[in-house]
GUNUFI-669360 format. One record per residue (C-alpha): residue in one letter; z, y, x. Coordinates in steps of 0.1 Angstrom, whole numbers, padded with zeros to 4 digits, always signed. Layout:
aZYX;...
END
This chain:
x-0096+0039-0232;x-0058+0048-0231;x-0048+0042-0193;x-0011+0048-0180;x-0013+0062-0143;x+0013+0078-0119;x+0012+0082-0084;x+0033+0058-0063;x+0049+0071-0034;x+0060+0049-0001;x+0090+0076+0004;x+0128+0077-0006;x+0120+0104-0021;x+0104+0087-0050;x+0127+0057-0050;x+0121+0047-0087;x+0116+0017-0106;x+0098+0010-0140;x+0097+0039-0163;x+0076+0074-0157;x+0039+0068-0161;x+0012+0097-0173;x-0024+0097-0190;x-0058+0098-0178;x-0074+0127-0185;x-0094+0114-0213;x-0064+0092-0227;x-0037+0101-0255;x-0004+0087-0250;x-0001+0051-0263;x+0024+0046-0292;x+0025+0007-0290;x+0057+0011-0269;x+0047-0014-0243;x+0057-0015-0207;x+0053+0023-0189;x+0036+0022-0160;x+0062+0024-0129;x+0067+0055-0103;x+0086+0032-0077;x+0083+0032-0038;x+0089+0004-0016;x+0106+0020+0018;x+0102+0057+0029;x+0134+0067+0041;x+0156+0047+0020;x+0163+0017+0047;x+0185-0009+0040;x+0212-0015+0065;x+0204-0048+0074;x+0234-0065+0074;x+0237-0100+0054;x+0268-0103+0030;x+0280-0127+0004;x+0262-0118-0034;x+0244-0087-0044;x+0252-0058-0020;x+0277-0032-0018;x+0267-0009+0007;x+0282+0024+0005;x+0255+0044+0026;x+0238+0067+0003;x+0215+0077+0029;x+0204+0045+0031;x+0195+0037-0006;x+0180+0053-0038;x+0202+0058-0067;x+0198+0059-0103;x+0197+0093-0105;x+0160+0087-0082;x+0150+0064-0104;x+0156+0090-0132;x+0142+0121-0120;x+0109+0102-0111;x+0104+0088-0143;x+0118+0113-0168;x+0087+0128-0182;x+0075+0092-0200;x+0103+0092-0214;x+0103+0128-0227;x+0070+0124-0238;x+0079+0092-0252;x+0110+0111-0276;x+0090+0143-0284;x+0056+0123-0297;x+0077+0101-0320;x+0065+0065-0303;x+0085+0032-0314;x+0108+0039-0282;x+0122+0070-0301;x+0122+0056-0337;x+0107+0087-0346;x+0074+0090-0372;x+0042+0096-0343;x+0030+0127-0350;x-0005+0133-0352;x-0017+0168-0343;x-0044+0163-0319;x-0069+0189-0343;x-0041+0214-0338;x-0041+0214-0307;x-0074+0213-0296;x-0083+0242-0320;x-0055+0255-0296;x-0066+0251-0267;x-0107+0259-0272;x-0093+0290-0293;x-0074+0309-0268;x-0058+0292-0238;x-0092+0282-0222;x-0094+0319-0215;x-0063+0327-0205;x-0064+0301-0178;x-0101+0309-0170;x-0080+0344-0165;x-0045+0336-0147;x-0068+0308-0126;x-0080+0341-0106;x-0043+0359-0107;x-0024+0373-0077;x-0002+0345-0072;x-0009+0315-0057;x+0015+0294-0081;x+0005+0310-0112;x-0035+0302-0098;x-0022+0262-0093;x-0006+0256-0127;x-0040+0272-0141;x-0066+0248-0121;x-0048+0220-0135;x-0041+0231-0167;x-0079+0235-0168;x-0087+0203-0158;x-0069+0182-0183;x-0085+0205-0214;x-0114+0197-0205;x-0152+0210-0200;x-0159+0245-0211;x-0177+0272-0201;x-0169+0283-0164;x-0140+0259-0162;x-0163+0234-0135;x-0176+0261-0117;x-0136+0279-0110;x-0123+0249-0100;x-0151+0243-0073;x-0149+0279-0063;x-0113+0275-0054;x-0120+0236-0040;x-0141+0258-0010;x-0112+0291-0005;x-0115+0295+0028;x-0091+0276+0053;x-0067+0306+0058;x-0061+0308+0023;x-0034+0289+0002;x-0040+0258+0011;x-0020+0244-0022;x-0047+0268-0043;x-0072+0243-0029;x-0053+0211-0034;x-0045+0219-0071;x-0085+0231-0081;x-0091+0195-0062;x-0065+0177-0088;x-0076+0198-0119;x-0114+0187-0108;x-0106+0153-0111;x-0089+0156-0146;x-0119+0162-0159;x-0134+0127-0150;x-0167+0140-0152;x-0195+0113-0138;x-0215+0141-0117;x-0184+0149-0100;x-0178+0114-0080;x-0206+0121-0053;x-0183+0156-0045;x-0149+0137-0046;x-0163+0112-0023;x-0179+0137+0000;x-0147+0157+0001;x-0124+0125+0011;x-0144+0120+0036;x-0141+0152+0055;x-0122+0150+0084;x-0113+0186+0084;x-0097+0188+0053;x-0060+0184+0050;x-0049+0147+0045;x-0033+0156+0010;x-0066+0173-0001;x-0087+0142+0005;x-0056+0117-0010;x-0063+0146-0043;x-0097+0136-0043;x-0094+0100-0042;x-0069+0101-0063;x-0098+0117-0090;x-0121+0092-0087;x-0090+0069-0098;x-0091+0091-0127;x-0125+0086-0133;x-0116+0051-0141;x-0155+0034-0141;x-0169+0009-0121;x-0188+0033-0100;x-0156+0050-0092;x-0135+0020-0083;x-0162+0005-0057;x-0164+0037-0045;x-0121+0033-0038;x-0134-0004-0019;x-0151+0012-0003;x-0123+0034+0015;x-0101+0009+0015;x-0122-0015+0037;x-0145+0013+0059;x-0114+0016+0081;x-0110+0050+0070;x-0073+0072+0071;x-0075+0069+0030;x-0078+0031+0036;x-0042+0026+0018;x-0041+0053-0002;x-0070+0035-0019;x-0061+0005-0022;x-0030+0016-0042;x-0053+0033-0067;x-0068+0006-0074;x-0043-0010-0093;x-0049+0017-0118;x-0085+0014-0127;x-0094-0012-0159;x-0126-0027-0146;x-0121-0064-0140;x-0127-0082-0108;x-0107-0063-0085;x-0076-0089-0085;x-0090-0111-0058;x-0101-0084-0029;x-0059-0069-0042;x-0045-0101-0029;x-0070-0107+0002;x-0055-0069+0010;x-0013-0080+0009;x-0019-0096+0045;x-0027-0072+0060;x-0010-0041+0078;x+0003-0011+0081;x+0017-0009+0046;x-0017-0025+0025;x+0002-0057+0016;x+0026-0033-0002;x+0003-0017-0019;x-0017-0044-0031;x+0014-0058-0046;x+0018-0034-0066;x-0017-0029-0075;x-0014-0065-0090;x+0016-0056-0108;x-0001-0023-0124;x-0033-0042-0131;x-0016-0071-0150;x-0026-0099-0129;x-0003-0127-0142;x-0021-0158-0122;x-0004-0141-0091;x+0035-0146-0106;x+0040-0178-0086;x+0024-0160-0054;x+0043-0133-0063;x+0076-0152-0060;x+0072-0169-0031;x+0065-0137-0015;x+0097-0126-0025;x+0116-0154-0012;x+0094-0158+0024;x+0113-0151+0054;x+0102-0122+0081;x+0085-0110+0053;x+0070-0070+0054;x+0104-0052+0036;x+0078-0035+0019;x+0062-0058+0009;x+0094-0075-0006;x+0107-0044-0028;x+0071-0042-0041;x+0068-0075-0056;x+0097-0071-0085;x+0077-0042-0093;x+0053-0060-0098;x+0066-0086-0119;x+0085-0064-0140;x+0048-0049-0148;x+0034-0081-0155;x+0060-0103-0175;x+0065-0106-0210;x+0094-0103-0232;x+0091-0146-0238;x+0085-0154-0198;x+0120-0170-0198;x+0123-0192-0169;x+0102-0160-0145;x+0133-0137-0158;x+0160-0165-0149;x+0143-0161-0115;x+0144-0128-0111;x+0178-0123-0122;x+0186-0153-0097;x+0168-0127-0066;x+0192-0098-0081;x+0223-0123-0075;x+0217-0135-0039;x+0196-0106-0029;x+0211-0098+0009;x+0214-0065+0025;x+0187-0054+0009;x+0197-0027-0024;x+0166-0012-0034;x+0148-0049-0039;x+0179-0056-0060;x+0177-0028-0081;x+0139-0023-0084;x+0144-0062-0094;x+0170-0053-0124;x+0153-0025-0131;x+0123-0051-0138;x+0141-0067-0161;x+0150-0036-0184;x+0112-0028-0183;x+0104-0063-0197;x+0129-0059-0221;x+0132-0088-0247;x+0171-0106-0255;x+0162-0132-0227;x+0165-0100-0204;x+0195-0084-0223;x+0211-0112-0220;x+0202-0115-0180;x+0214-0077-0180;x+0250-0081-0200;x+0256-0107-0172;x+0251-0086-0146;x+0277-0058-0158;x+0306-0076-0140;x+0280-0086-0110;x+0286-0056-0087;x+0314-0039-0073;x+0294-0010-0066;x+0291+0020-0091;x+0256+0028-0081;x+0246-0008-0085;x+0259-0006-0117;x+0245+0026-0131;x+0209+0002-0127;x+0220-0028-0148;x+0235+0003-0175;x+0203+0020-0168;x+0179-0011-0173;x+0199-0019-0204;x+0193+0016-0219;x+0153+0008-0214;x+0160-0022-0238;x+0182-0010-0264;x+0157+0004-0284;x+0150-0029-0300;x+0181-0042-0290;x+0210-0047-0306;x+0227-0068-0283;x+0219-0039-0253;x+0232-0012-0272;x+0265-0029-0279;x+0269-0035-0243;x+0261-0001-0236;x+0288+0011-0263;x+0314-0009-0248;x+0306-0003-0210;x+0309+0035-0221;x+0338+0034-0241;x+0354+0024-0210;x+0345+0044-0184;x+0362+0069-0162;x+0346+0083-0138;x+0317+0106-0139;x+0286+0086-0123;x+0294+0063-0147;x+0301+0087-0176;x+0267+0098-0168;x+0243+0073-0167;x+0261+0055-0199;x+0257+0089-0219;x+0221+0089-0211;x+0213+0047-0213;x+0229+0051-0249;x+0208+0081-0257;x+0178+0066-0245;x+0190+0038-0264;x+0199+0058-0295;x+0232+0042-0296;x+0244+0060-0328;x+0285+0060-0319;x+0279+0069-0282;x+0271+0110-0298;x+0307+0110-0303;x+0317+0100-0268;x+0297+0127-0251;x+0302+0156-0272;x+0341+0148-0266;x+0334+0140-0226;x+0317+0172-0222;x+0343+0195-0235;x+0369+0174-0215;x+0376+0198-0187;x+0384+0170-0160;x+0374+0135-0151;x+0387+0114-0125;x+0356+0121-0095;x+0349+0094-0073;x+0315+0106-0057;x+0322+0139-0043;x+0316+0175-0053;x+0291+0185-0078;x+0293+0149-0098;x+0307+0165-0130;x+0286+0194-0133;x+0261+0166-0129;x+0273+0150-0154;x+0272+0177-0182;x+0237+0182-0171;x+0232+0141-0182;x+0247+0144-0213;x+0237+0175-0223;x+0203+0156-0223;x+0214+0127-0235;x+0225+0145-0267;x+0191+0158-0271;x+0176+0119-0269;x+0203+0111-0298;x+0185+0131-0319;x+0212+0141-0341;x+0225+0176-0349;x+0260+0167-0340;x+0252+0174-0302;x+0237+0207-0307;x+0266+0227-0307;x+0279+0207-0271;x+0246+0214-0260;x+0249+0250-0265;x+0280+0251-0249;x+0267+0236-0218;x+0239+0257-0216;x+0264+0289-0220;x+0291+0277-0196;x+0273+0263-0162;x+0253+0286-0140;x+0235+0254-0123;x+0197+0254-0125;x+0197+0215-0129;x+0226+0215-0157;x+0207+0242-0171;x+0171+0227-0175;x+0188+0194-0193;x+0207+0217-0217;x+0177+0238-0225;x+0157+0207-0227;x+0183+0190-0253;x+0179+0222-0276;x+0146+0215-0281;x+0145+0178-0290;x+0175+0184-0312;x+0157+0212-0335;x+0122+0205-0324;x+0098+0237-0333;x+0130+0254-0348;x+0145+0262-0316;x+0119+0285-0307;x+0136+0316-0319;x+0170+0306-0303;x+0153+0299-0269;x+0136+0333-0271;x+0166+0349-0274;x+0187+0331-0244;x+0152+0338-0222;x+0153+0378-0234;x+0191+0378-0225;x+0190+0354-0194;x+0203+0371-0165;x+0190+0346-0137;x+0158+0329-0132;x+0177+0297-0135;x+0178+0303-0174;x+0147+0317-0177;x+0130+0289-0160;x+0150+0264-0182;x+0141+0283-0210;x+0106+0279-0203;x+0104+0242-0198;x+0124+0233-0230;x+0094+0250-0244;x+0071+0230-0225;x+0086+0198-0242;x+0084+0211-0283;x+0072+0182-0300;x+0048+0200-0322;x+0027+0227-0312;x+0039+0263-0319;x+0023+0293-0327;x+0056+0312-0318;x+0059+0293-0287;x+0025+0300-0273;x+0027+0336-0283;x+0065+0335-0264;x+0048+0319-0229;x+0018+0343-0235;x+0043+0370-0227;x+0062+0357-0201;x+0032+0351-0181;x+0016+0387-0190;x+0050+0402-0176;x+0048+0410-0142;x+0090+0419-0140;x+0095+0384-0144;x+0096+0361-0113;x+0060+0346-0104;x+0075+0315-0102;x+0086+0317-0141;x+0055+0331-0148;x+0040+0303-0133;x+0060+0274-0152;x+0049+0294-0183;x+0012+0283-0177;x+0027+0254-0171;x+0045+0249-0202;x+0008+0264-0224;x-0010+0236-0207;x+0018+0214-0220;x+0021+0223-0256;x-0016+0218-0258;x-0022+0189-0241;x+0007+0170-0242;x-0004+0142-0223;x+0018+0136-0186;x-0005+0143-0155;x-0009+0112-0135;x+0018+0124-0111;x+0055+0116-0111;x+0077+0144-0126;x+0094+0154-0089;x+0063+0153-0075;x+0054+0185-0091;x+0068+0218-0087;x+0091+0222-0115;x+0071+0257-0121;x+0037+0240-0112;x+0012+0209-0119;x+0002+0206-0084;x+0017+0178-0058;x+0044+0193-0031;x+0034+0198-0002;x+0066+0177+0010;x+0056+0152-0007;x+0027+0151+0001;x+0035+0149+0038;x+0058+0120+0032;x+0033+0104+0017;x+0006+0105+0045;x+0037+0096+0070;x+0034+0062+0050;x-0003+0055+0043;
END
């Protein structure tokens, strides 16, 4: 049963909204183009300042707020995947290569990461226990992983977190009983045990989810870690103990809001409002509910939209509930929330609060008309380059068709007036460069190039690389072969190497490329890495349940940083 999962994350760091989601291990990525699951936190480091004022917010604080750029980074990979498999989102024909790629996987690459699983670095040995566990069972692949669950404690300790993660990809029934045990064990690192409950989650059965009640009620450290994974399992009957758990403290409430949200739970909207309205309410608890909502509504839920737009207009002091609530409604989508969404273009003052309603509008457009003209003419205004940026990429998510124009002539201007400090236009090439590459069309692949050639930024650099290979699709192989043989930093190599990952078809010429970066001990381990990485990609397309920042950009495996943030929460 196709299940959308991602991790959420009580941290700035993860300060999203609506978008990224992954598949379980057994899954294939749905082309029915409903809502994506959300990556979205509710507090972390992101505080608001406190401080009441009249209409939607304008603080200025950065450290003090998420931005759309957050929101982005977090939720970037649906969205990828979402382009390069051809769903209704991209307006592409689906492909269908699933036999190719499992005669690709059983034919060669279980091997090679049965092989670079046992390798002499530690990342290269993390990309393969995951890589692993989403192919599947084969011969020997159970029995690495749990060898490298049980490295001894002065080892790598991420070595043992990733063969944890890739162990619970496989969703294998005899392997509940050894999840559980291992959550349990006090000695193990708190991000090891939060690995192995979050495998049972994957699991996705009954057995597994009272197993997750069970945590999240023994009075156990996992307690709220657990409770937050339940909102991704698809056995009924959990609704009721979700809402018994927003109550209580010490961050459940939050989670169990969410949980709702993820589970579809729509006898809770009216709950679920006046939460958002109570007074002395959990903060928490408060950016969690439109979340929620924008999970759980439908397109034709006009007067619950109307509400939520009202919450966006008299939110106070409070930015990341406003945006988290417009970015709801761009996640519902529908011309009731278009409409919601053009009327909050002149709402704000503030750029960054802006670049959410452009952003939420871009989620829309696909089936909009009415949001891609908006977007056109928001765009075809613009000066500065935050809003240059996030306009370029809501109209190529959007596939606004005369936007391509616009950003291939912005790009090769060589100035812009910069209101947000230093590094905002290279930023900005790096967003339209991708952009260009969601258009779809070949006009962009020359300012692609260019911006691939010209900035020496490892960001700009991946978005570039990335562009070339939605643009050309399995053509670009040769061309991104030939920038990786010439690159003269790891920067372009590494961007080489995850355009790859993202080829919408599987390639024999890609495979046989990755094959050799890995095999070539001159290169960087950490490119080599990203190249087992990008294998485990191209043959199993299918997102890992973890949000895209979450994960080394040359590795599967969860941050440690993260990670840590995370238990500083649950």
């Amino acid at each position: 049963m196709a299940r959308s999962l991602a991790i959420l994350l009580l941290c700035a760091a993860t300060a999203s909204a609506h978008g990224g989601g992954a598949h379980s291990g057994r899954s294939q990525p749905s082309s029915s183009g409903g809502n994506p699951v959300t990556i979205v936190p509710f507090g972390g480091g992101a505080r608001p300042d406190g401080k009441p004022g009249p209409g939607p917010t304008t603080t200025k604080d950065r450290s003090k707020r998420h931005t759309w750029e957050t929101w982005w980074n977090y939720n970037r990979e649906y969205y990828l995947a979402q382009r390069s498999r051809g769903t209704p989102v991209t307006g592409l024909r689906a492909l269908d290569d699933r036999q190719q790629r499992k005669e690709m996987r059983e034919g060669r690459l279980i091997d090679l990461l049965l092989t670079a699983i046992e390798d002499k670095d530690h990342g290269v040995r993390n990309a393969a226990a995951v890589g692993l566990g989403k192919f599947g069972v084969a011969q020997g692949v159970r029995d690495a992983l749990e060898r490298h669950v049980h490295r001894p404690p002065e080892d790598w300790p991420d070595v043992r977190e990733a063969a944890i993660y890739g162990t619970g990809l496989l969703a294998l029934a005899e392997n509940r009983r050894f999840l559980a045990t291992l959550a349990r064990q006090g000695e193990r690192d708190a991000k090891e045990r939060d690995l192995a409950l979050l495998g049972l989650m994957m699991d996705d059965t009954k057995e597994s989810a009272d197993l997750l009640v069970k945590f999240a009620t023994d009075g156990q450290d996992r307690a709220r870690f657990a409770v937050h994974l339940l909102g991704f399992v698809s056995a009924p009957g959990y609704d009721d103990f979700l809402w018994s758990m927003v109550g209580g403290g010490g961050g459940e409430g939050a989670l169990a809001v969410t949980a709702l949200g993820r589970r579809g739970a729509r006898d809770y909207r009216e709950p679920l409002f006046r939460l958002l309205h109570a007074r002395n309410r959990d903060a928490g608890v408060t950016r969690s509910v439109p979340i929620a909502l924008g999970l759980m509504l439908k397109p034709d839920d006009e007067a619950d939209l109307k509400r939520l737009a009202r919450f966006v207009r008299d939110s106070r002091g409070d930015p990341i509930a406003q945006n988290f609530a417009v970015m709801a409604l761009g996640q519902v989508g529908g011309e009731v929330a278009v409409e919601l969404l053009r009327d909050l273009t002149g709402a704000f003052g503030d750029e960054e609060d802006r670049a959410f309603v452009y952003l939420a509008l871009g989620l829309c457009g696909a089936r909009s008309a009415a949001a891609r003209e908006v977007l056109l003419s928001e765009y075809e205004r613009a000066e500065t380059d935050t809003e240059q940026g996030v306009l370029a990429l809501a109209c190529g998510i959007a596939r606004v068709d005369a936007a391509v124009e616009i950003t291939v002539k912005a790009i090769e201007k060589p100035h812009l007036r910069d209101t947000t400090g230093l590094g905002a236009r290279g930023r900005f090439a790096g967003w339209a460069a991708l952009a260009l590459g969601f258009h779809g069309d070949a006009r962009g692949l020359p300012a692609a190039r260019h911006v691939l050639a010209e900035r020496n930024d490892a960001f700009v650099q991946e978005q570039a690389a990335i562009a070339i290979s939605l643009l050309q699709r399995s053509a670009a192989v040769p061309e991104l072969m030939a920038i990786l043989e010439e690159a003269g930093t790891m920067h372009a190599k590494a961007a080489v190497v995850t355009a790859l990952a993202v080829l919408p078809e599987p390639s024999t010429e890609a495979v046989d490329a990755l094959v050799k970066v890995y095999r070539d001990d001159s290169i960087p381990n950490n490119v080599r890495s990203m190249a087992i990485v990008a294998l485990g990609a191209l043959a199993d397309p299918r997102p890992v349940p973890v949000s895209a920042l979450l994960v080394r950009n040359y590795n599967y495996f969860i941050r440690n940083l993260a990670l840590d943030e995370i238990a500083s929460y649950l």
